[in-house]
KELOLUM-719392 format. One line per field, with one value per residue: residue number from 1; x, y, z of N, C-alpha, C in turn; residue in one letter. Coordinates in pm, whole numbers. Last residue first. Layout:
REM KELOLUM-719392
seq = NUM	...
neast = X	...
nnorth = Y	...
nup = Z	...
caeast = X	...
canorth = Y	...
caup = Z	...
ceast = X	...
cnorth = Y	...
cup = Z	...
type = A	...
REM end
This chain:
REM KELOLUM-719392
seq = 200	199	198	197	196	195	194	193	192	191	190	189	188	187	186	185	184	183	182	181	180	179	178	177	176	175	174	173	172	171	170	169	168	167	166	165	164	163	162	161	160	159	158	157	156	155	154	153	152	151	150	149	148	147	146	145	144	143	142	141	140	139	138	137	136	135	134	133	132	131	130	129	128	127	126	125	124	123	122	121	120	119	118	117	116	115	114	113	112	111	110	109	108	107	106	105	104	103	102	101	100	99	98	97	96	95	94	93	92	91	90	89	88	87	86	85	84	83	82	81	80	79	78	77	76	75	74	73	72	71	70	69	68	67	66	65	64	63	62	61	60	59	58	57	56	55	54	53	52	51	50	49	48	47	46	45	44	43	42	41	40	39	38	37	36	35	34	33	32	31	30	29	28	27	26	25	24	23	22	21	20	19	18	17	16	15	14	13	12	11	10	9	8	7	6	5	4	3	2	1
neast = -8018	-8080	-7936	-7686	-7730	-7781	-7527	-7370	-7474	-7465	-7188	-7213	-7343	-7184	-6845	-6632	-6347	-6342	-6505	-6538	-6897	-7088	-7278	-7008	-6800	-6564	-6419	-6334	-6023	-5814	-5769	-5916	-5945	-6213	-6069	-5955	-6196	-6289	-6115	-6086	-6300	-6359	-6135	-6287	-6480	-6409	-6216	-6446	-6562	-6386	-6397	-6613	-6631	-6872	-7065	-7032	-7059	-7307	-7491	-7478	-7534	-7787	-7822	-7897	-7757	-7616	-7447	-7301	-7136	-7013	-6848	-6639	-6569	-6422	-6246	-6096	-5959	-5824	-5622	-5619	-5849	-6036	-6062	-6250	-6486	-6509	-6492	-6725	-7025	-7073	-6993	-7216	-7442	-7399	-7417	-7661	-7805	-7693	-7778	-8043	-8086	-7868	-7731	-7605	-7352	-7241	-7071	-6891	-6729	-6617	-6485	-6293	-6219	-6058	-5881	-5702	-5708	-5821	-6092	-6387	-6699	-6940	-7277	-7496	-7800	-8024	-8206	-8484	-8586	-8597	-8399	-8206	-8261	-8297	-8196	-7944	-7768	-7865	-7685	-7405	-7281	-7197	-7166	-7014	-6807	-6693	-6607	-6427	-6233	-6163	-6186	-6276	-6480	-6402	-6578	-6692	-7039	-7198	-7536	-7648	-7974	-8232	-8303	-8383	-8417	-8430	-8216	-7896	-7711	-7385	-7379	-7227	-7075	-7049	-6812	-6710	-6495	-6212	-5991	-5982	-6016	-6094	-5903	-6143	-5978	-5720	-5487	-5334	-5481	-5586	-5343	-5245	-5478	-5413	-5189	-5216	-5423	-5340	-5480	-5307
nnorth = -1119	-1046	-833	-934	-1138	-1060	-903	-1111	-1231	-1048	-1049	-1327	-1236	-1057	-1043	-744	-599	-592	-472	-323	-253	-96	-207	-228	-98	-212	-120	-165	16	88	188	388	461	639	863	863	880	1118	1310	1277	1334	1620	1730	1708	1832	2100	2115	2133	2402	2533	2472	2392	2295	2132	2325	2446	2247	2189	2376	2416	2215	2028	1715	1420	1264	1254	1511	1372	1246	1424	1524	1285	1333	1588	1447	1322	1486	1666	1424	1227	934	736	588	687	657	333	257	306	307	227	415	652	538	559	858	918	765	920	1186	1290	1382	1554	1705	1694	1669	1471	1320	1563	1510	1218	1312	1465	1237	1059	1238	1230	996	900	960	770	877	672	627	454	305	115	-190	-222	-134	-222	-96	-216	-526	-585	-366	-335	-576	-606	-430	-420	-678	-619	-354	-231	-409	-337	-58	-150	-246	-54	278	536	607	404	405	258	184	111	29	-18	-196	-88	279	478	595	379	466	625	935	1104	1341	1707	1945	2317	2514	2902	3027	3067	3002	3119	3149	2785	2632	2458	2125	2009	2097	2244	2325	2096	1978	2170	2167	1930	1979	2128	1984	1631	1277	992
nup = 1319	1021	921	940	784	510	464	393	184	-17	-17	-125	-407	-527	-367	-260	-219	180	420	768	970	964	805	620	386	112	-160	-490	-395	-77	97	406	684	775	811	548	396	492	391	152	59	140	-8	-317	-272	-267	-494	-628	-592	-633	-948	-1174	-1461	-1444	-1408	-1655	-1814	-1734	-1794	-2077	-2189	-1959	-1902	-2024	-2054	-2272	-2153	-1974	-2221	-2311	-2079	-2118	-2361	-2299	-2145	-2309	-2509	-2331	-2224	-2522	-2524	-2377	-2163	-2042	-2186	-2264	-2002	-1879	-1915	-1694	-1546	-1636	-1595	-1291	-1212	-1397	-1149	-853	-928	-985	-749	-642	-983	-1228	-1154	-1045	-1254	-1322	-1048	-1075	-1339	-1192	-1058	-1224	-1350	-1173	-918	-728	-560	-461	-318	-134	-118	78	125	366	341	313	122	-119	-219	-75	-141	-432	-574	-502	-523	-807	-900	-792	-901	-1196	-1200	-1020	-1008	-1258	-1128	-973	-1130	-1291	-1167	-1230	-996	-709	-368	-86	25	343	396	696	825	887	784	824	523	245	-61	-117	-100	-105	151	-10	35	51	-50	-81	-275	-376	-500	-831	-1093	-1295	-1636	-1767	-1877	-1932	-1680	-1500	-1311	-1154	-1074	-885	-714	-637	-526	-268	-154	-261	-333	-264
caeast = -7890	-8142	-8094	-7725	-7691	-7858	-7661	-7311	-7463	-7650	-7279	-7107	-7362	-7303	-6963	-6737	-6431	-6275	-6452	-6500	-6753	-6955	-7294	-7136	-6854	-6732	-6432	-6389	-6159	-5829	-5676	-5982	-5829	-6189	-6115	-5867	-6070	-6348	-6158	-5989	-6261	-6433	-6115	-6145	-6469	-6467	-6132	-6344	-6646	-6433	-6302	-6623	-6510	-6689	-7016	-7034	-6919	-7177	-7477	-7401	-7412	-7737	-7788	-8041	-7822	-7694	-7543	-7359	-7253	-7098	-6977	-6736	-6657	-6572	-6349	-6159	-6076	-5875	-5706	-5555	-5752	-6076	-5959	-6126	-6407	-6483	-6380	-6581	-6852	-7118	-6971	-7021	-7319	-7414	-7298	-7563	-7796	-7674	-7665	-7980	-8194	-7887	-7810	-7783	-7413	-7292	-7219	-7022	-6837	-6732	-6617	-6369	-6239	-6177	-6022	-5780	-5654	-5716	-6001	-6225	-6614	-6837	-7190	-7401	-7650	-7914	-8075	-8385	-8597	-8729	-8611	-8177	-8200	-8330	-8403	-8053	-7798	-7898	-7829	-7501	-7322	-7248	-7264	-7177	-6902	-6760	-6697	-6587	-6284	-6238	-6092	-6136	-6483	-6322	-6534	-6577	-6945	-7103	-7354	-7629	-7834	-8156	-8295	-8396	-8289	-8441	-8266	-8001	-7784	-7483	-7344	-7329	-7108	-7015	-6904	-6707	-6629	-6339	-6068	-5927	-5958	-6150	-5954	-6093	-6131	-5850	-5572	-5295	-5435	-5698	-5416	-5181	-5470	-5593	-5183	-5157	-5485	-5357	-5477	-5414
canorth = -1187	-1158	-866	-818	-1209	-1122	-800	-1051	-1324	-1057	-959	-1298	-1362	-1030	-1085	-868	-664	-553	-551	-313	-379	-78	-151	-278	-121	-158	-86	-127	40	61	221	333	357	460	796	867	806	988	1319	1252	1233	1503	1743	1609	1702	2027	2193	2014	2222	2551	2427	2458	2419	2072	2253	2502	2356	2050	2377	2564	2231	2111	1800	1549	1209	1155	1553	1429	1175	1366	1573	1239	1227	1560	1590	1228	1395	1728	1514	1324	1004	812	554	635	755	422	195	348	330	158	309	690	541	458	786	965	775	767	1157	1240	1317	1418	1713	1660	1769	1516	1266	1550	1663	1263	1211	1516	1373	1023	1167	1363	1024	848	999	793	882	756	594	553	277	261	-105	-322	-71	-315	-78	-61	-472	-662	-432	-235	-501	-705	-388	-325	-661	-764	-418	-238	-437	-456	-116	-53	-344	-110	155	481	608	501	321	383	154	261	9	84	-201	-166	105	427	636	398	401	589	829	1051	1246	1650	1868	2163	2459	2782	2952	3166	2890	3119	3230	2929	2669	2597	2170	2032	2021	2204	2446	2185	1916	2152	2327	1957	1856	2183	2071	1719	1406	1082
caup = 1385	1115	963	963	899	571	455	545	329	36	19	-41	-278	-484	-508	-248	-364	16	355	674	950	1037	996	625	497	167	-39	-428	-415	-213	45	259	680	738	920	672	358	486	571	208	17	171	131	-227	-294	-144	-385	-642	-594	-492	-875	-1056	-1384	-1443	-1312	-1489	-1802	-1744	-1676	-1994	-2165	-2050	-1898	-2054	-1917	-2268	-2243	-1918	-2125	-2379	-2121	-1993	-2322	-2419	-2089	-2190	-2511	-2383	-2142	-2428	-2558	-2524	-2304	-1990	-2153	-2383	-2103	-1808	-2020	-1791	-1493	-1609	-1742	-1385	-1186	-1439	-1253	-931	-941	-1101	-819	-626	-822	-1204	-1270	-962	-1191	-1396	-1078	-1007	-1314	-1303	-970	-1144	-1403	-1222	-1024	-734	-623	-380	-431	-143	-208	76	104	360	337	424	254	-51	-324	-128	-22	-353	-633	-480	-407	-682	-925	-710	-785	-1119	-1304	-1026	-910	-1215	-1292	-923	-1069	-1333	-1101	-1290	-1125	-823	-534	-148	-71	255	341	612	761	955	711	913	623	334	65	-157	-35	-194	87	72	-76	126	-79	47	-222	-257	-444	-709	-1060	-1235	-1476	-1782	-1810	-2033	-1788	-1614	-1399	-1246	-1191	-1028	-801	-681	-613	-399	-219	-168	-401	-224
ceast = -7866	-8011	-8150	-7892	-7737	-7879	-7765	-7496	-7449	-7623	-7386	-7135	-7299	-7345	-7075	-6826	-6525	-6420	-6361	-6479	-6677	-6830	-7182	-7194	-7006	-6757	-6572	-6389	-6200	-5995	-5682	-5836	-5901	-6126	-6146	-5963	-5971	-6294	-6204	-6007	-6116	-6387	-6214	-6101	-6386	-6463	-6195	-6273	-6548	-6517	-6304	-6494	-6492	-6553	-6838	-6986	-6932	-7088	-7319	-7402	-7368	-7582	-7794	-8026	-7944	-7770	-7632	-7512	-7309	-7223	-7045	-6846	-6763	-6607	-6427	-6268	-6153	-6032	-5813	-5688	-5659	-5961	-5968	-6031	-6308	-6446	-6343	-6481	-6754	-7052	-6952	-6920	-7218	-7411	-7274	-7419	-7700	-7718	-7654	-7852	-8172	-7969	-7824	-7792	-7549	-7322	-7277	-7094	-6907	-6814	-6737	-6494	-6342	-6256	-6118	-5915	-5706	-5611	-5860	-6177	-6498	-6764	-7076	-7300	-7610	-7856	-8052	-8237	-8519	-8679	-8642	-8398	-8255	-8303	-8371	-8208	-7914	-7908	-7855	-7643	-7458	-7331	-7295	-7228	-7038	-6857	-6796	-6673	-6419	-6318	-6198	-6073	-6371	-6404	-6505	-6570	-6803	-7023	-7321	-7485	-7787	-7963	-8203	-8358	-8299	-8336	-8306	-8088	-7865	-7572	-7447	-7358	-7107	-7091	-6901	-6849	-6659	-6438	-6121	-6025	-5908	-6027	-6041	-6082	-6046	-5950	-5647	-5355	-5390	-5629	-5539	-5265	-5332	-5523	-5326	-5158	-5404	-5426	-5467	-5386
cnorth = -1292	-1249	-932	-795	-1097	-1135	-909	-968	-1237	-1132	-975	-1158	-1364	-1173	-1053	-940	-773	-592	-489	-457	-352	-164	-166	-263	-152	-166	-118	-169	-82	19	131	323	269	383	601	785	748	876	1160	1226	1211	1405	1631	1614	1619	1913	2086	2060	2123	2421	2433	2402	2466	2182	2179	2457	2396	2143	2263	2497	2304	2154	1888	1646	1357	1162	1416	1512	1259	1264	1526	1355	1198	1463	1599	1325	1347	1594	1598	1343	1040	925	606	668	741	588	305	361	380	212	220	504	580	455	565	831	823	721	969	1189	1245	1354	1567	1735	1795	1679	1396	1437	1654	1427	1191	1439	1445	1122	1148	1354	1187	880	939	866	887	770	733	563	427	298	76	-232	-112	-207	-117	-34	-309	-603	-503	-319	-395	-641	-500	-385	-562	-737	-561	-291	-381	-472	-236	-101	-285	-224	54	387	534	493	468	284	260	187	92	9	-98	-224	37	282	595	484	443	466	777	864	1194	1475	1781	2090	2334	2657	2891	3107	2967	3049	3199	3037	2808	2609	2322	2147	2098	2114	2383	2267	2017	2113	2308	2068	1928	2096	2102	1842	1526	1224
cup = 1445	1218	987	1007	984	737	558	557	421	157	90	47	-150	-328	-446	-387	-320	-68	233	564	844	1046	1064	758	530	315	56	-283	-492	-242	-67	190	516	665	902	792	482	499	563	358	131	173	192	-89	-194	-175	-262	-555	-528	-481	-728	-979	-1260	-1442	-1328	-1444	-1676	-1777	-1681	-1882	-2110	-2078	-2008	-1977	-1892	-2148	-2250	-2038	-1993	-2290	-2238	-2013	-2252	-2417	-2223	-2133	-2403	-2446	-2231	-2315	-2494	-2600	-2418	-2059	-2119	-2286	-2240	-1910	-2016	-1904	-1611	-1633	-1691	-1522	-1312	-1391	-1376	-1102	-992	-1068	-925	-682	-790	-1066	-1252	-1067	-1068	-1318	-1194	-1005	-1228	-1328	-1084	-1089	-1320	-1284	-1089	-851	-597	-533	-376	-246	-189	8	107	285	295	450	371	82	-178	-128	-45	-203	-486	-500	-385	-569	-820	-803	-738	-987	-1304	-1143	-919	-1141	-1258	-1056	-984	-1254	-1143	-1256	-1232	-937	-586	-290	-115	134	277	574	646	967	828	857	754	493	170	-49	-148	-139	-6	47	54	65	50	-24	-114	-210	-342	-645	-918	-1199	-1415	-1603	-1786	-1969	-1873	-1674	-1503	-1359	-1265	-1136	-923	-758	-686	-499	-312	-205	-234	-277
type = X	X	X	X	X	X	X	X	X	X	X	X	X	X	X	X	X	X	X	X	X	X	X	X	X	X	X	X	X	X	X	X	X	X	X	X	X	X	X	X	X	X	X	X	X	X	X	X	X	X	X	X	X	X	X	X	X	X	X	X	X	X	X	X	X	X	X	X	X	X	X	X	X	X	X	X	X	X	X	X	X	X	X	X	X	X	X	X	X	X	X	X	X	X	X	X	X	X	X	X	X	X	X	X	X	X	X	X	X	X	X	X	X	X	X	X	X	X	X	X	X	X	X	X	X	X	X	X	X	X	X	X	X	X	X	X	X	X	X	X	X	X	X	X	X	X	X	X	X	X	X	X	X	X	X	X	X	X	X	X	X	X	X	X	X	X	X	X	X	X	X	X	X	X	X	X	X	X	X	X	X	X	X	X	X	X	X	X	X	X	X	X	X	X	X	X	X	X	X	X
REM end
C-alpha cells in the first residue's frame, strides 16, 4: 500500500513534473455508473496494472453493463487500488475527462494495458498513457495538468487506502456485491450472485 511519504518519493522521482507542495485540499469523488436506486450495487476494486482487471473487463464488465448497469438493475462503483506508480498515474489520466469521460477513457487504459505497461522507462509509460488521453479528445494542456496534480494524487491514495482498509481489499480484481465480498468472478458466476440478489 502506497503511504504519503511513499506518494511524495514516487512523484519526485519520476517522469511526470513534480508540483511544489501538497496545499490543496481535493476530494475526489466515486466513479458511478447506473441507476442510484438500483436494487443491487457492485463495487468492483481493480488495478490499472493487474492484468487479471484487464480481463475482467474485457470478458466480464461489458455483460455486466448492457445487461444489469443499461437495464437499471445495478449500481456499480468502480474503485481504483494502487499498487504501483503506474497504476496511480493511470488512474489521474482516466480521470482527465471528469466523470463523463471517466469509464471511457478507463477502458482504453484497459484495452492497452499491454502496450503502456510495457512501453519502456518511466519517461515512456507517461507518453503512453497521454497518448491515450489524447485518443480520448483530451487536450494536452489539460493531461499535464492533470497528471501533475499531486494534491490530486496525495487524495487518491488516501481514498484508496480508507476503502481498502474498511473492505479488508488485498487483491484485484475484488468485488462486492450488496455487501458480500468475492475474488475474480466469470461473467456467469456474476450474473448468478446479481440474479439471486434480485430475486431472492
Amino acid at each position: 500500500m502506497l503511504t504519503r511519504r511513499t506518494l511524495i518519493i514516487l512523484f519526485t522521482s519520476t517522469a511526470l513534473t513534480p508540483g511544489l507542495a501538497f496545499a490543496r485540499k481535493v476530494n475526489v469523488g466515486e466513479m458511478t455508473l447506473g441507476n442510484a436506486d438500483a436494487p443491487v450495487t457492485v463495487i468492483e476494486y481493480g488495478s490499472f496494472t493487474c492484468p487479471h482487471c484487464a480481463t475482467f473487463h474485457k470478458d466480464v464488465y461489458p455483460g455486466l453493463k448492457a445487461n444489469y448497469i443499461d437495464t437499471g438493475k445495478v449500481r456499480f462503483i468502480y474503485r481504483e487500488v494502487y499498487f504501483d506508480r503506474y497504476g496511480l498515474w493511470a488512474g489521474m489520466m482516466a480521470r482527465c475527462g471528469g466523470d463523463d469521460k471517466y469509464f471511457g477513457i478507463a477502458d482504453m487504459i484497459y484495452q492497452r494495458q499491454d502496450e503502456w505497461l510495457r512501453a519502456g522507462d518511466q519517461a515512456q509509460v507517461a507518453d503512453a498513457l497521454r497518448r491515450i488521453g489524447l485518443a480520448a479528445g483530451l487536450e494536452r494542456e489539460t493531461i499535464g495538468a492533470c497528471l501533475e496534480d499531486q494534491a490530486k494524487a496525495e487524495a487518491l491514495v488516501a481514498e484508496f487506502q480508507k476503502n481498502a482498509e474498511v473492505d479488508n481489499i488485498e487483491s484485484t480484481p475484488t468485488l462486492i456485491v450488496n455487501g458480500t465480498k468475492y475474488s475474480n468472478l466469470s461473467y456467469p458466476a456474476l450474473a448468478a450472485i446479481i440474479d439471486e440478489e434480485l430475486n431472492p
